[in-house]
LOSELUM-274550 format. One line per 3 residues: for each residue x, y, z of N, C-alpha, C. Coordinates in steps of 0.02 Angstrom, whole numbers, always signed. Each point is the difference from the previous one (the first is absolute). Example, Ala and Ser with C-alpha at 12.3 -4.5 7.8 and 13.67 -1.06 7.14 Angstrom:
BEGIN
+660/-284/+390/-45/+59/+0/+45/+60/+0  -18/+53/-36/+42/+59/+3/-39/+55/+37 .
//
This chain:
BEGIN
+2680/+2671/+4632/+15/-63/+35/-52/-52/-18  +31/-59/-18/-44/-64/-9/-18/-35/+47  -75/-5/+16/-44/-25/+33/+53/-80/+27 .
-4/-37/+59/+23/-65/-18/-60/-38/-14  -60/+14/+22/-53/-63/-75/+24/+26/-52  +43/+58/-44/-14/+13/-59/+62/-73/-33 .
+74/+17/+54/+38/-24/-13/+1/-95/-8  -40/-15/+53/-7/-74/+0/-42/-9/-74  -52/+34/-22/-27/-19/-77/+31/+14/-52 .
+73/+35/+18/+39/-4/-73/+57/-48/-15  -33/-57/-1/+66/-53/+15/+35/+19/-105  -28/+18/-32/+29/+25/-75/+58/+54/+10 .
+11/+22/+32/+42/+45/+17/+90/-33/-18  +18/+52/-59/+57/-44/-4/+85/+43/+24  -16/+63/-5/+74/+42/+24/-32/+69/+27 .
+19/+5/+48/-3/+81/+22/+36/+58/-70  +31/-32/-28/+43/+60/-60/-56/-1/-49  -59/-64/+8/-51/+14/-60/-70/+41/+41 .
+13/+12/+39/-65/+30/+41/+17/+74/+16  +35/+18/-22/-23/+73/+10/+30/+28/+78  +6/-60/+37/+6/+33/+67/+60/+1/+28 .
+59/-35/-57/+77/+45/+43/+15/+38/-9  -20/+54/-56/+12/+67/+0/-41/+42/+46  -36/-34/+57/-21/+52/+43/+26/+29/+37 .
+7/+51/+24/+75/+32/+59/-54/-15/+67  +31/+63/+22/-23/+22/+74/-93/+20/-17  -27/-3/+43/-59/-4/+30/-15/+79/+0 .
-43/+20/-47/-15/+83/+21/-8/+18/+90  -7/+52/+27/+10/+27/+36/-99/-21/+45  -33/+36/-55/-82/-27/+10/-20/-58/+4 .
+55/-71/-28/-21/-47/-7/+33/-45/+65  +36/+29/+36/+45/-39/+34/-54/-43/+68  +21/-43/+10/-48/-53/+45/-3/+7/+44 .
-40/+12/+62/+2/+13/+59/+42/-48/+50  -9/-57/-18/+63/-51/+27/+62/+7/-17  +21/+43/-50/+58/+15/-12/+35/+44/+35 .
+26/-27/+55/+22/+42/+54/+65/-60/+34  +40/+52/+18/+45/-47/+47/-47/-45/+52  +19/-27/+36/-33/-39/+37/+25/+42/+73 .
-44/+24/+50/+28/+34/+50/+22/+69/+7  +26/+29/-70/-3/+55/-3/-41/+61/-39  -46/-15/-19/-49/+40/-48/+51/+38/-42 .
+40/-25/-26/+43/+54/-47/-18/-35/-72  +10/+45/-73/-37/-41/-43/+66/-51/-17  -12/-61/-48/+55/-67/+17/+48/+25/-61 .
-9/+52/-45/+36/+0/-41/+3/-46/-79  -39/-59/+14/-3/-40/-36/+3/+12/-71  +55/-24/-43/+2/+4/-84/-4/-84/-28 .
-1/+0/-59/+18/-56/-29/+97/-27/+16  +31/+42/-15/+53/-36/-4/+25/+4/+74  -16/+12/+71/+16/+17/+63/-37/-98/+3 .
-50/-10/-20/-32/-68/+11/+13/-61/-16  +17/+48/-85/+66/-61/-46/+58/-7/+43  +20/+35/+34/+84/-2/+27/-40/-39/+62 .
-34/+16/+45/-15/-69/+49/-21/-80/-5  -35/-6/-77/+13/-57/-7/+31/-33/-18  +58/+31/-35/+48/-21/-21/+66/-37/+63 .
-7/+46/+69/+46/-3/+48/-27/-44/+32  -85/-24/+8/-57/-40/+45/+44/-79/-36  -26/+5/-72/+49/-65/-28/+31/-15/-9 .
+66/+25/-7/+80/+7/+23/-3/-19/+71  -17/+8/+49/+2/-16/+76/-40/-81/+2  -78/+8/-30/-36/-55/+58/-20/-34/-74 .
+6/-13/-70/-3/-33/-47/-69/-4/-26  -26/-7/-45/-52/+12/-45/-81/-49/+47  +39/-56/+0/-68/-35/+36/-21/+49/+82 .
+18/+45/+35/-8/+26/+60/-21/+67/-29  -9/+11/-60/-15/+70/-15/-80/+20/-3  -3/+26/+37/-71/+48/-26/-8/+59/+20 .
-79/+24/-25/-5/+75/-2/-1/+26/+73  -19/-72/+61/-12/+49/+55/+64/+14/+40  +51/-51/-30/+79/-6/+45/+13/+62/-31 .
-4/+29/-76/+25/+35/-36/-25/+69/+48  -72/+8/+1/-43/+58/+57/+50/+15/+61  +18/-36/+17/+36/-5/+72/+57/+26/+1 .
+44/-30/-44/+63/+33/-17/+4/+78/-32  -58/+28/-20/+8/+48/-36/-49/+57/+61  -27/-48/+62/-21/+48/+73/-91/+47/-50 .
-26/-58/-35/-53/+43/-40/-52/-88/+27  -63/+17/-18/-61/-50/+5/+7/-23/-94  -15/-63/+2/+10/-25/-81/-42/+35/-43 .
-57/+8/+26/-61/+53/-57/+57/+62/-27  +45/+20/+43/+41/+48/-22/+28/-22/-76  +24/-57/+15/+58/-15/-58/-48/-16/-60 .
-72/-40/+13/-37/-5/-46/-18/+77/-54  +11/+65/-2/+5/+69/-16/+54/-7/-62  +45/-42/+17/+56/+15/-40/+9/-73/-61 .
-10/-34/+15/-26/-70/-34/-50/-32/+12  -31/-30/-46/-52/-37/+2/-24/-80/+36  +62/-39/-21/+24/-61/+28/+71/-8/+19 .
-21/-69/+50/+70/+4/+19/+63/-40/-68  -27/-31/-73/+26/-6/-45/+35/+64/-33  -52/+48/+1/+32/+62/-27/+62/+8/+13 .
+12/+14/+89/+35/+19/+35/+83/-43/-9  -29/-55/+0/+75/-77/-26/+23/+17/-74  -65/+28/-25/+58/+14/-73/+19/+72/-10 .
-28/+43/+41/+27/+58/+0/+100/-11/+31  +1/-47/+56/+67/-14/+43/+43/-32/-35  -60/-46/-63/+65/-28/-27/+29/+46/-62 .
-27/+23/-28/+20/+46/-60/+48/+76/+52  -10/+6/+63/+65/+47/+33/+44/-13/+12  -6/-74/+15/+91/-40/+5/+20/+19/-65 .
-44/-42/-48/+62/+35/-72/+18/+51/-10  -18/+39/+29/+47/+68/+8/+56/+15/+23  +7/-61/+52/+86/-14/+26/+25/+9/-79 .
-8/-48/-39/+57/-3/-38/+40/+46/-50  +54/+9/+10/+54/+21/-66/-13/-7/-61  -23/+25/-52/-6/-21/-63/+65/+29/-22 .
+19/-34/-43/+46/+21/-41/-14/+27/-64  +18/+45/-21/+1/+28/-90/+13/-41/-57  -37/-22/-31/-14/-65/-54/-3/+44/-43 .
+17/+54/-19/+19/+22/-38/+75/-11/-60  +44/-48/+55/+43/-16/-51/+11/-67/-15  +12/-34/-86/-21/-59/+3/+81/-39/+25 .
+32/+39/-15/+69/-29/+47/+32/-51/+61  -46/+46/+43/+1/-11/+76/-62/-43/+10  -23/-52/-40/-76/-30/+19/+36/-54/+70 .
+42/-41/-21/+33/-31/+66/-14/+24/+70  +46/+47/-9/-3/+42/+71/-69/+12/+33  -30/+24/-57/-77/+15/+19/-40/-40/+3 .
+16/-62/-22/-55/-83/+28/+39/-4/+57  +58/-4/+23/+23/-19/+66/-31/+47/+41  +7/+73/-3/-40/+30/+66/-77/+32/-6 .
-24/-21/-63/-67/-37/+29/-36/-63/+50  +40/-51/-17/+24/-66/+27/-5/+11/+73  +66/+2/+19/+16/+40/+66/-40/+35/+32 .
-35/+62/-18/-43/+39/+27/-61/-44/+8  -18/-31/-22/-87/-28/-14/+11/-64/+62  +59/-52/-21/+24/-43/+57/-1/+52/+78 .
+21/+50/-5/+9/+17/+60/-62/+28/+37  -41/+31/-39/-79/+10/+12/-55/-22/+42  +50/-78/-29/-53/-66/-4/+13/-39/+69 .
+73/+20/+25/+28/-20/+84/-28/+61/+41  +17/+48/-29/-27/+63/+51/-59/-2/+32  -46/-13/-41/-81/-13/+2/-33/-69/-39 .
-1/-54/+57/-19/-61/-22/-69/+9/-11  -30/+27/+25/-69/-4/-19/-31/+17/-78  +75/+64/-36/-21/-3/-70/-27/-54/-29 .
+32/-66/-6/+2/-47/-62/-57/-14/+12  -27/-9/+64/-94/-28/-18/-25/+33/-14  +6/+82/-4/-61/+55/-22/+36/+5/-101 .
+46/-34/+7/+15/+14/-80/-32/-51/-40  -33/-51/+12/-18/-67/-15/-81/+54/+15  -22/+25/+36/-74/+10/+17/-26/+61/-42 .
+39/+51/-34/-37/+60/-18/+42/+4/-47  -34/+69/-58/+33/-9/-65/+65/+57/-6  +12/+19/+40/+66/+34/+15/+0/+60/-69 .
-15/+34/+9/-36/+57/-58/+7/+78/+53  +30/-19/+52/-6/+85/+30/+66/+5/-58  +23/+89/+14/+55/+30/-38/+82/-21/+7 .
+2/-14/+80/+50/-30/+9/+49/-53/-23  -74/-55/+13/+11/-53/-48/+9/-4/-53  -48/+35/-37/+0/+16/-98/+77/+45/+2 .
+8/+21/+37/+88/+28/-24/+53/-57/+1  -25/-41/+38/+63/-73/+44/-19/-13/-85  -62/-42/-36/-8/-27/-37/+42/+27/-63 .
-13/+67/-18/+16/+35/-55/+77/-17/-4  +40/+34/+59/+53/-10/-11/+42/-78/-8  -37/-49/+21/+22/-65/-3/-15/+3/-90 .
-46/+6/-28/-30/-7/-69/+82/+40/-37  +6/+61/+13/+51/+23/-45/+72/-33/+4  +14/-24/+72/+39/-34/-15/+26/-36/-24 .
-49/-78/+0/-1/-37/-45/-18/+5/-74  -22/+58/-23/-1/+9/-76/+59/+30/-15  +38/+20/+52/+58/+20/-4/+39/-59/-33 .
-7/-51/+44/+48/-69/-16/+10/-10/-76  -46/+23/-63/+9/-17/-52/-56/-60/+7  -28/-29/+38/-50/-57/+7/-52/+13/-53 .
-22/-37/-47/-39/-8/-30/-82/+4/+13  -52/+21/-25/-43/+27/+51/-39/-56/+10  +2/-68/-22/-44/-51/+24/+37/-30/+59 .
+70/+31/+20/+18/-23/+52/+9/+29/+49  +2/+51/-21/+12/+56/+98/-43/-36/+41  -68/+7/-8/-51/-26/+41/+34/-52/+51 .
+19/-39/-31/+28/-63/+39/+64/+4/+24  +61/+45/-44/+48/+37/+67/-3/+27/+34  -48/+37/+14/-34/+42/+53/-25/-55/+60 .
-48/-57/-42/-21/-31/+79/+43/-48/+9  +79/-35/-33/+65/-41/+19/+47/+35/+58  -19/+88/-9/+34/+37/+50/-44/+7/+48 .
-39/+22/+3/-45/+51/+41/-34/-79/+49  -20/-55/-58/-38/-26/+55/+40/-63/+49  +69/-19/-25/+43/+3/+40/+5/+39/+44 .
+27/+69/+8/+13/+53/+51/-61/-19/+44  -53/-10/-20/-81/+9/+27/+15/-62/+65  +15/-49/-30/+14/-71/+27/+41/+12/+67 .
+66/+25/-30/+66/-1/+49/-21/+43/+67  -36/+57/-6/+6/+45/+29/-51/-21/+48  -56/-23/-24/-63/-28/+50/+2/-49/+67 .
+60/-58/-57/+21/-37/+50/+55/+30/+56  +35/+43/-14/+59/+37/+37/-64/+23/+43  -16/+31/-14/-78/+63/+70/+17/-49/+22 .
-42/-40/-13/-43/-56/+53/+54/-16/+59  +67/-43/-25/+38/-5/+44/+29/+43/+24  +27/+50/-8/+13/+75/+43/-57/+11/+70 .
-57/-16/-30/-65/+11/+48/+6/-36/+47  +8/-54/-18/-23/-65/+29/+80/+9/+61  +65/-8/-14/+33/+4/+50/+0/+38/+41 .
-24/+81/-17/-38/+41/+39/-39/-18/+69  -48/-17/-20/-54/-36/+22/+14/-41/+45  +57/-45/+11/+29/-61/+21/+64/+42/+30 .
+13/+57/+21/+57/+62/+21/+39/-13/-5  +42/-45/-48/+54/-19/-29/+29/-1/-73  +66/+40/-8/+32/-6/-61/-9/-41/-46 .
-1/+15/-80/+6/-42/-36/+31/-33/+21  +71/-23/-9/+47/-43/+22/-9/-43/+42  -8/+38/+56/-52/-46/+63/-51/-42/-17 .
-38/+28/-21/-61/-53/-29/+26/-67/-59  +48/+15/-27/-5/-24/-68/+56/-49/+18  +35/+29/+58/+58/-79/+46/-46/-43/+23 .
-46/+30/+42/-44/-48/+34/-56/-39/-42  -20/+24/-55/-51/-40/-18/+56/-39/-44  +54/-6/-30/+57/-54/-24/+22/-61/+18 .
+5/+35/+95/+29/-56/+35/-88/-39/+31  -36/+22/+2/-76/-22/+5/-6/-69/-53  +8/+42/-38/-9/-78/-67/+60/-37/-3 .
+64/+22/+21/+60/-53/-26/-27/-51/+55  -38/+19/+75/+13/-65/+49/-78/-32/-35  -22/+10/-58/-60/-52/-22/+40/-51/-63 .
+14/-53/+42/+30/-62/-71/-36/-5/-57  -79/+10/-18/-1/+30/-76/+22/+40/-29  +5/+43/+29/+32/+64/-18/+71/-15/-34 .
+39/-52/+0/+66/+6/+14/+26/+6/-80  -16/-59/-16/+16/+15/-74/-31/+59/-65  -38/+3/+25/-19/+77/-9/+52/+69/+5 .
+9/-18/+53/+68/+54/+28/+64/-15/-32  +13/-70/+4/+69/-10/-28/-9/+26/-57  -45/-1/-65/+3/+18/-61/+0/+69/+9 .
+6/+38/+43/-29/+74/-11/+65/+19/+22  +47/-38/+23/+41/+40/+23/+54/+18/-29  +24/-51/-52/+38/+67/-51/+0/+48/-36 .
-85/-13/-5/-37/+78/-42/-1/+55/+55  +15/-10/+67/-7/+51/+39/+92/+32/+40  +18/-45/-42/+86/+18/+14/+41/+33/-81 .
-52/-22/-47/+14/+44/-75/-34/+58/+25  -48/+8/+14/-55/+58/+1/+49/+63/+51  +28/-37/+46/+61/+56/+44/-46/+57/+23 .
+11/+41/+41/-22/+36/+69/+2/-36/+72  +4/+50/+19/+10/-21/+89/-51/+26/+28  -32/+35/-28/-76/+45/+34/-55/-41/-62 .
-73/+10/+45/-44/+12/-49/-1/+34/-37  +1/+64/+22/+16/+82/-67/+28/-23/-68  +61/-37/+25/+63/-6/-47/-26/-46/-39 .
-28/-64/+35/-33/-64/-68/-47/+35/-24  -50/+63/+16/-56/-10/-31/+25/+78/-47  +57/+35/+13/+18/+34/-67/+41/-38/-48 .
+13/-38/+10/+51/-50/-61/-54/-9/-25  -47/-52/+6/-63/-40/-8/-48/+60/-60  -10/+60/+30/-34/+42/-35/+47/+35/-50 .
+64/+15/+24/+49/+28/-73/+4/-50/-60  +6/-68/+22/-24/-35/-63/-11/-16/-45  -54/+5/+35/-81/-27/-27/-15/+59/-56 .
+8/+53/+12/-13/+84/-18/+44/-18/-72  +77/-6/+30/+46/-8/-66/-25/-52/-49  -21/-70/+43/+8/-21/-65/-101/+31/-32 .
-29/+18/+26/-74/+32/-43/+36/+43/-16  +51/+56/-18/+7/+69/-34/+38/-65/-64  +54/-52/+14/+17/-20/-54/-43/-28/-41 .
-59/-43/+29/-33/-11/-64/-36/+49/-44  -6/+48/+44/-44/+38/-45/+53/+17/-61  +62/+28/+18/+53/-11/-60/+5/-32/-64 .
-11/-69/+41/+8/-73/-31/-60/+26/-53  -48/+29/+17/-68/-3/-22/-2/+48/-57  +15/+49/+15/+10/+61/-46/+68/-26/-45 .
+58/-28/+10/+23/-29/-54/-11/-25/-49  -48/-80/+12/-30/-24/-54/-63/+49/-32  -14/+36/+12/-30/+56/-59/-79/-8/+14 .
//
């Protein structure tokens, strides 16, 4: 276990996957902490790495990344925080340990055939968008750490074969990769947010998204603003949010899989 003076003087510290310390398991038997105890019942807490990973993962899914720490984390898991300090070092460790387990949600598909690369940029797409609503708090820890656990390096790999799948030329994958991916990155961040946010406000998309409409139609700047928007929002068709914001994302998707086409055509 790392001292916390040790931890505050290692501001160099760049990934828990380069330190040696996510391959640590469970806590030998001799080494286990005397605070490591249920709270109330002297029974030992059980505590592993991935029993800790799975609570912070559910701590930020519930109460969102800015409300997170090690001692809410202590609490929820019925242990004193020195406990959890046994199993990680910082509470950074711990955020990129949670974020590299979400990618484990995902489906990879077999990029093994260069055939089916379509199919297989769409439900990469899909999966990674959906990730990214599930757990809003990802997109800021993906912007903050170098995303290098195994999970991730699998998300990556298989995005890589895909697109060399495409026939893409190799000075260009790079950049079909981030026309897809950092789109998806975009769409999906902003989707969390508002998913959250109507949450938050205990009302339906729909609900929210009538009321903040008719909010701005009664502001007379607003107006012509609106008038121009409104045949792009009677082409665009849905009757739900869901519905505009899967048109909106089927797309967008189609027309990035066509250019890449377009792209690999001209040679």
């Amino acid at each position: 276990m790392v001292k916390a003076a040790d931890r505050a003087r290692r501001p160099e510290r760049t990934s828990v996957w380069l330190e040696g310390g996510a391959s640590r398991g469970k806590v030998p038997r001799d080494r286990a902490p005397r605070d490591g105890v249920a709270r109330g019942g002297g029974q030992p807490s059980g505590l592993d790495r991935e029993r800790i990973t799975g609570a912070t993962v559910r701590l930020l899914d519930a109460e969102g990344l800015a409300k997170f720490s090690m001692r809410r984390l202590a609490a929820e898991l019925n242990v004193t925080a020195m406990s959890v300090y046994w199993y990680v070092d910082t509470k950074d460790d711990l955020l990129e340990l949670a974020l590299d387990a979400v990618f484990g949600e995902l489906e990879l598909p077999d990029a093994g055939s260069e055939d089916g690369w379509r199919d297989q940029l769409r439900a990469l797409a899909v999966g990674y968008r959906a990730l990214l609503v599930r757990h809003p708090w990802v997109s800021t820890l993906i912007g903050n750490f170098l995303n290098i656990g195994p999970c991730s390096l699998a998300f990556s790999s298989c995005v890589r074969q895909v697109i060399r799948n495409t026939g893409m030329p190799p000075h260009g994958q790079m950049g079909a990769m981030s026309a897809v991916f950092q789109f998806v990155y975009g769409f999906g961040t902003i989707e969390g947010h508002f998913v959250q946010r109507c949450a938050s406000a205990g009302m339906s998309q729909d609900e929210y998204f009538r009321r903040a409409m008719s909010t701005i139609g009664e502001e007379p700047r607003f107006a012509a603003h609106l008038e121009s928007a409104a045949g792009l929002m009677e082409a665009r068709g849905g009757d739900t949010v869901s519905e505009m914001r899967e048109r909106d994302f089927g797309f967008a998707l189609s027309l990035l899989i066509a250019g890449i086409e377009a792209m690999v055509a001209r040679g």
